[in-house]
C-alpha positions in Angstrom: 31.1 -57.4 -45.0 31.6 -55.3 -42.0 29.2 -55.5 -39.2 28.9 -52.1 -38.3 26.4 -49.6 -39.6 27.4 -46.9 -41.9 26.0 -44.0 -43.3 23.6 -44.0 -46.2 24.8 -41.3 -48.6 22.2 -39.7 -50.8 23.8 -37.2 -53.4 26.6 -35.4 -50.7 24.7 -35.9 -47.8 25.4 -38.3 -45.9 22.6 -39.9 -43.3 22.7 -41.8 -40.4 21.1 -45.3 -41.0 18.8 -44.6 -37.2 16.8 -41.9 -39.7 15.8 -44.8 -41.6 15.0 -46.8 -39.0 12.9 -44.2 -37.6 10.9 -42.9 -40.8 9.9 -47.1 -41.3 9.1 -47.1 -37.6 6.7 -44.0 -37.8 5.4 -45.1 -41.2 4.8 -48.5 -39.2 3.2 -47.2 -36.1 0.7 -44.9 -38.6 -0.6 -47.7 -40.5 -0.7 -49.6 -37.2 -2.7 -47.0 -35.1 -5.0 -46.6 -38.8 -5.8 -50.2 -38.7 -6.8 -50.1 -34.4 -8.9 -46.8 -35.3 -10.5 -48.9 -38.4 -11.6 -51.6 -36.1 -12.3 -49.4 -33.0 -9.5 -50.8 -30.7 -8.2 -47.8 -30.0 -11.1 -46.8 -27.3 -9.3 -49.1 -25.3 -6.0 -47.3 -24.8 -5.9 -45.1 -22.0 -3.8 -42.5 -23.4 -3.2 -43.0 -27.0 0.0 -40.5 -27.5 1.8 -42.3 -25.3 0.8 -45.7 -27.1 1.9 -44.4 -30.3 5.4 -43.6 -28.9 5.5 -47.3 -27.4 4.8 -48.8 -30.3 6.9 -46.6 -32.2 10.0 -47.6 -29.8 9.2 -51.5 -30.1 9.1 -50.9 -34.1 12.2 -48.8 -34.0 13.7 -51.9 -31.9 12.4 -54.4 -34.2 13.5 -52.9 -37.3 17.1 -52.5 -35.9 18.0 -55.5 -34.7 16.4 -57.9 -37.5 16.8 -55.6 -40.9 19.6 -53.3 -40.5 21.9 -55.4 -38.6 21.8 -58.5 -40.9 
């Protein structure tokens, strides 16, 4: 099996596999920053845009280096 990433090719086009990564990381961080608004969490976030793109980065991180790379 090679250890580098390759492309994931959907009819012709051909996509890179960080896309992926980063549709599951946004799809992550939504239902992450649903649940903190559900429980009222999110008051406590000084500036939540910027949250949302932190945890979006440590999801994008997480999903790369433990499900894409095995």
């Amino acid at each position: 099996m090679n250890p580098f990433p390759h492309e994931i090719m959907i009819g012709d086009v051909y996509f890179s596999p960080v896309l992926v990564v980063v549709l599951f990381a946004f799809f992550a961080t939504s239902f992450t920053t649903l649940i903190l608004n559900r429980f009222k969490l999110s008051q406590y976030i000084f500036y939540p845009p910027l949250a949302f793109l932190a945890i979006m980065t440590l999801y994008i991180v997480f999903i790369d280096t433990f499900f894409i790379h095995i």
